[in-house]
matplotlib code that plots the C-alpha trace (Angstrom):
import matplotlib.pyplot as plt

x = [88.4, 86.6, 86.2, 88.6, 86.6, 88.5, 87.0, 83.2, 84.0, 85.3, 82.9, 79.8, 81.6, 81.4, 77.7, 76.4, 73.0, 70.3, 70.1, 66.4, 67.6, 68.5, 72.4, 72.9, 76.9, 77.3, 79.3, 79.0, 77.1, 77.8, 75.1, 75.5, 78.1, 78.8, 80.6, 80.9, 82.2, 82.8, 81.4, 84.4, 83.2, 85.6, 83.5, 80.9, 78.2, 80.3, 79.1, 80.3, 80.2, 82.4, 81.7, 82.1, 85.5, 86.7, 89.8, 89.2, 91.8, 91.3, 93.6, 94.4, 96.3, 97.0, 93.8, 91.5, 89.4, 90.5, 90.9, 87.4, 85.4, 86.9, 85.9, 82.2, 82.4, 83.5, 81.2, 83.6, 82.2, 78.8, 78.1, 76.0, 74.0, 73.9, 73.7, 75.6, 75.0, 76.5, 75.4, 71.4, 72.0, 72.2, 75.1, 73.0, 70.8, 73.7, 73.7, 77.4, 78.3, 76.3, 78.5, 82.0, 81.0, 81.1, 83.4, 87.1, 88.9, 92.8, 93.8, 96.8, 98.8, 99.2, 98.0, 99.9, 99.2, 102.0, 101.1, 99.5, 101.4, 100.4, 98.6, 96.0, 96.2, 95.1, 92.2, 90.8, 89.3, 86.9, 85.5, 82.2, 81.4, 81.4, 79.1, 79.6, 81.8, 82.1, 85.6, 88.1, 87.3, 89.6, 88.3, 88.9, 92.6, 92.8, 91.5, 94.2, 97.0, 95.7, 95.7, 99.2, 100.5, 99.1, 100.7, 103.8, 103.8, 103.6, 106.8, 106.1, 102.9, 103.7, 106.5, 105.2, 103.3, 105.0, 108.3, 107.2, 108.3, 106.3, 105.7, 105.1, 102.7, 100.9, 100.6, 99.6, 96.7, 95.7, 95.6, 93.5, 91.3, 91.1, 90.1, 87.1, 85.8, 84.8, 82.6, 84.4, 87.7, 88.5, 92.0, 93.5, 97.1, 98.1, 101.7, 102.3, 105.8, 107.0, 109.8, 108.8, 109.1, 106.0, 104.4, 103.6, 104.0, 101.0, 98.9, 99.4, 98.1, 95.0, 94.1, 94.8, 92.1, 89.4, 86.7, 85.8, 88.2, 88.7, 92.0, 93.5, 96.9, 99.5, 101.7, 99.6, 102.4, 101.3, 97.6, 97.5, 99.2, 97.1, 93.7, 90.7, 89.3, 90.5, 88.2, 90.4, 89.4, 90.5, 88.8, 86.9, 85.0, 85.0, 87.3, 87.1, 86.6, 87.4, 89.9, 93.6, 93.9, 90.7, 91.2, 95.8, 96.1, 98.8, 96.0, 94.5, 97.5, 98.8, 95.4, 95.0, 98.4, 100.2, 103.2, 104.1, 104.6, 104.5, 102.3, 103.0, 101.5, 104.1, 105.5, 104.5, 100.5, 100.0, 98.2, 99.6, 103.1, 103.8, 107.2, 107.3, 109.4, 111.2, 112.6, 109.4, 111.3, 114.3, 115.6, 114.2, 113.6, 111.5, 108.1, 107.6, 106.7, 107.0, 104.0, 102.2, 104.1, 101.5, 102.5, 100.0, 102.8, 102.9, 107.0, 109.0, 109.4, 105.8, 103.5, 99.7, 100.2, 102.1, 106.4, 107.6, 110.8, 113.8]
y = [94.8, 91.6, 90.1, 86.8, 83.9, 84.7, 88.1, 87.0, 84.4, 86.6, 89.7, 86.8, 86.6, 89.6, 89.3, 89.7, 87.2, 89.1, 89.7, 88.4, 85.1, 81.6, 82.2, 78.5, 78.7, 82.9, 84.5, 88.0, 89.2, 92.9, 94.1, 98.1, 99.5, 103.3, 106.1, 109.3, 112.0, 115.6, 115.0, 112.5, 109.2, 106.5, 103.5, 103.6, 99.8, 97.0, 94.3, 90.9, 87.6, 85.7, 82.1, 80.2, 79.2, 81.0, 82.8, 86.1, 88.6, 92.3, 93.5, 96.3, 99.6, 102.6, 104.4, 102.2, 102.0, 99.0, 100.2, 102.5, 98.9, 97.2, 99.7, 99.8, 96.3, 96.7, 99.5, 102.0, 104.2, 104.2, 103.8, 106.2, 103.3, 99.6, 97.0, 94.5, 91.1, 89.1, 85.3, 86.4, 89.5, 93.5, 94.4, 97.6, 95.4, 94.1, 95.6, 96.3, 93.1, 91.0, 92.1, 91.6, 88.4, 87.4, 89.7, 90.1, 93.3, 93.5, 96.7, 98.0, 99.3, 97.5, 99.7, 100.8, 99.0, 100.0, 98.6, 94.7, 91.6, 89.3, 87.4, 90.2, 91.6, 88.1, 88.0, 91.3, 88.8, 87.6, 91.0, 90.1, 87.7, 88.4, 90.5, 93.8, 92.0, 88.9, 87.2, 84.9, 81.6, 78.3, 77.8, 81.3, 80.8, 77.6, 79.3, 82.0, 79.5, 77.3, 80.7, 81.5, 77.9, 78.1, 81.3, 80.3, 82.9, 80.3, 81.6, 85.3, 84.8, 87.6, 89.8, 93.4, 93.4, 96.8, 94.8, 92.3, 92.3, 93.7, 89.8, 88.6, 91.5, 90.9, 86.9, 88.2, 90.6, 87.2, 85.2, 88.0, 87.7, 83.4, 83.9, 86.2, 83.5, 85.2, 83.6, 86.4, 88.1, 91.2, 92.1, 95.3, 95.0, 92.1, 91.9, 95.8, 96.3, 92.8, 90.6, 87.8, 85.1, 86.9, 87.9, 84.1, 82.5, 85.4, 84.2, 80.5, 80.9, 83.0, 80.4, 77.8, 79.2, 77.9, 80.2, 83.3, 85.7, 88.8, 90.7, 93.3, 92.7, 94.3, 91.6, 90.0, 86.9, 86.4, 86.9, 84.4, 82.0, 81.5, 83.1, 81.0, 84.0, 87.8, 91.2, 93.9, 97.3, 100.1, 103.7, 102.6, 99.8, 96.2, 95.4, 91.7, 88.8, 85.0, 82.7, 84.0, 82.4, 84.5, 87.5, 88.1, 87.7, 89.7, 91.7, 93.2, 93.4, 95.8, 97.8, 98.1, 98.4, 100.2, 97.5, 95.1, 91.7, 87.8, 85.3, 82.0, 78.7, 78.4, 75.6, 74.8, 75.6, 76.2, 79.5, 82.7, 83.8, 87.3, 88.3, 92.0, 94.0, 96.7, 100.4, 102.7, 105.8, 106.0, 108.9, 110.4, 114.3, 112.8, 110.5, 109.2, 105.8, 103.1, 101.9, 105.1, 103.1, 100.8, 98.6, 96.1, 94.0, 90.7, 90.6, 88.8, 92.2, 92.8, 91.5, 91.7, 94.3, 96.5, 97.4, 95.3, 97.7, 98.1]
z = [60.5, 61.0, 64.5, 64.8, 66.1, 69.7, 69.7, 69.6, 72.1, 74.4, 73.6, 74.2, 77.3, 79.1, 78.9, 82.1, 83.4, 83.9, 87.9, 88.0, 86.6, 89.2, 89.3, 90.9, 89.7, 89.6, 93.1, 91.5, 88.8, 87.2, 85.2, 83.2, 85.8, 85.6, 87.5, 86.6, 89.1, 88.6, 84.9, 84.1, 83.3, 84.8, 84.2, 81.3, 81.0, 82.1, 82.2, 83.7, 85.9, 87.8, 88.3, 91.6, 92.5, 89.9, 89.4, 87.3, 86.4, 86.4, 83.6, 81.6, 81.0, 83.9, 84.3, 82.5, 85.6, 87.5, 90.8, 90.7, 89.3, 92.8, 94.7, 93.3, 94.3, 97.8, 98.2, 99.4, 96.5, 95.0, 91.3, 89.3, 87.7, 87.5, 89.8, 91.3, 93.0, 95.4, 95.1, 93.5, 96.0, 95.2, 97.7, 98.4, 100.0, 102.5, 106.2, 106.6, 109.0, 106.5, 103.3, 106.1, 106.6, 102.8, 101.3, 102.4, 100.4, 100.6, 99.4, 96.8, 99.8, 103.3, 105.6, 109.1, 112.0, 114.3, 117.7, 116.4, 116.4, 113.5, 115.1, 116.2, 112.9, 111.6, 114.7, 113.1, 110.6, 113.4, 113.5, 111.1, 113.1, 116.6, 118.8, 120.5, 123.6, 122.1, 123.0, 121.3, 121.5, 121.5, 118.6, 117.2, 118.5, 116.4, 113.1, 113.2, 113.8, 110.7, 108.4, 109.3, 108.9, 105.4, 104.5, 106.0, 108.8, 111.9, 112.9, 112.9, 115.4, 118.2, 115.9, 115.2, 112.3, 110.8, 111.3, 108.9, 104.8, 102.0, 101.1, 105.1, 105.2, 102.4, 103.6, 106.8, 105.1, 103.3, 106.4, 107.8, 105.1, 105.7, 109.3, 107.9, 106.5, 102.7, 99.9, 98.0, 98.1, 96.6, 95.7, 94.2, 93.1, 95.9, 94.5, 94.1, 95.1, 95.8, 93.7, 91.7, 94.3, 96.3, 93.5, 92.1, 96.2, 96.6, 93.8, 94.2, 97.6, 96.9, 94.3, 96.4, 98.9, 96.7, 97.0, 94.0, 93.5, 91.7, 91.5, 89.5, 88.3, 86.1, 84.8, 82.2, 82.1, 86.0, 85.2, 82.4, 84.6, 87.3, 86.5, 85.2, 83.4, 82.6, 82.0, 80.4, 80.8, 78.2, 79.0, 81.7, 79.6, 78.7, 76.2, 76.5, 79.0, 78.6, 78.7, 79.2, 75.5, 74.5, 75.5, 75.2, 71.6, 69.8, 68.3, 71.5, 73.1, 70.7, 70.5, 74.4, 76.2, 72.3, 72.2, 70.2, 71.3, 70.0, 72.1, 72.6, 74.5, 77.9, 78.0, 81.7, 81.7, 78.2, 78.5, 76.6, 77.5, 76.0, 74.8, 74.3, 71.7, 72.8, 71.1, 71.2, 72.6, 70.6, 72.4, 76.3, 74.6, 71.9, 72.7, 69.1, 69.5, 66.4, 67.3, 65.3, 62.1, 60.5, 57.9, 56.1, 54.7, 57.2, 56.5, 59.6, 61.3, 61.7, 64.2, 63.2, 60.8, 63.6, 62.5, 65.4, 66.9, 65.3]

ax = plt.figure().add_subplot(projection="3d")
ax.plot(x, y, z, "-o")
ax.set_aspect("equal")
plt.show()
């Protein structure tokens, strides 16, 4: 099959700079990333950089590697090749309170703190930056109350953190992550379990923040929305980076995820909105899916070649 236009763009894309090169606009640079453990390979030569400011998306089926590629990047596991940079800067290189004082990670699951208010789970941002018996400042005081005004959580200063929502704690976990001060912050899955309220109040917010960001995020609808760019993984490597027009074409998204679905422009933003087909199990004992039926007939009932559901 011939590449579409689209295609190159987006494969050109996902070309990482050379990590010798200036990198005056890059915050992270990803350059032949691999892990392999217990001779499985989860991530195999990827390959990408995120811009300044920028927005990217982390997108792309169950088990294509997501959640490993964030943690190479937070460094809680270590790669078996490649390198990474942080603004011209292999993170290897990073003393531990050095890398906490320009990344900020907020993690799939929010984690137990059973005996912290909000407002000391928010001061636990000041951590990178504060000697061994270094104490709160006015000024620290001040920076804790301005990240919970602007995630809405003024109101819930001194109320046990484990008493909060899924959506409050989340906001809180952001807040935490405002007081640390980060050039980059690092989310996996930030609107896992919440309704759809939190899950675009959370996003809006993050974006607002203004600095780079990288999250991973299942809802490709939500991820074209508000992201500047996407990288979808399939198999543990790069399937294609870009634009949310580049990279969720009807195409892909039937090569990638197996469904069938028709993309159109939304009529809010303008970037892809993807209405998906349904009727791929037609009964729970049997898992045939009508995906395996390929047509090459381009009838109404067919969407890039693929028998839409009947």
């Amino acid at each position: 099959m011939k590449p579409s236009t689209s295609t190159a763009r987006s494969t050109a894309r996902s070309t990482a700079v050379q990590p010798s090169a200036a990198l005056p606009h890059v915050a992270l640079n990803v350059s032949q990333l691999s892990w392999t453990i217990e001779g499985k390979t989860i991530l195999s030569g990827v390959n990408f950089a995120l811009q300044r400011g920028e927005m990217l998306g982390l997108i792309g089926p169950n088990g294509a590697g997501k959640s490993s590629l964030l943690r190479c990047l937070y460094r809680f596991i270590r790669p078996t090749q490649g390198q990474i940079s942080l603004f011209s800067q292999d993170i290897s290189e990073l003393s531990p309170k050095a890398f906490a004082c320009k990344v900020a990670v907020v993690q799939q699951d929010t984690p137990h703190y059973f005996d912290m208010t909000t407002e000391q789970l928010v001061a636990m941002g000041l951590t990178p930056h504060k000697g061994m018996f270094d104490t709160n400042s006015s000024g620290d005081s001040e920076k804790i109350s301005k990240a919970l005004e602007k995630v809405g959580l003024s109101h819930k200063l001194y109320q046990q953190y484990e008493r909060l929502s899924g959506g409050e704690k989340q906001r809180a976990l952001i807040a935490r992550a405002i007081v640390q001060q980060p050039q980059l912050l690092i989310l996996d899955e930030p609107t896992n379990h919440l309704d759809v309220r939190y899950q675009i109040q959370i996003l809006e917010l993050v974006r607002s923040l203004g600095i780079s960001v990288i999250a991973s995020i299942h809802d490709l609808n939500l991820a074209s929305a508000l992201c500047d760019s996407l990288l979808l993984l399939d198999n543990g490597q790069v399937s294609a980076m870009g634009t949310p027009t580049e990279v969720l074409t009807e195409e892909r998204i039937a090569q990638v995820f197996g469904v069938c679905a028709q993309v159109m422009p939304h009529p809010q933003h303008a970037n892809p909105l993807i209405n998906y087909f349904y009727g791929y199990q037609k009964s729970y004992g049997h898992q045939k899916s009508t995906m395996d039926e390929v047509v090459v007939s381009h009838s109404p009932d067919t969407i890039n070649g693929v028998k839409t559901p009947s």
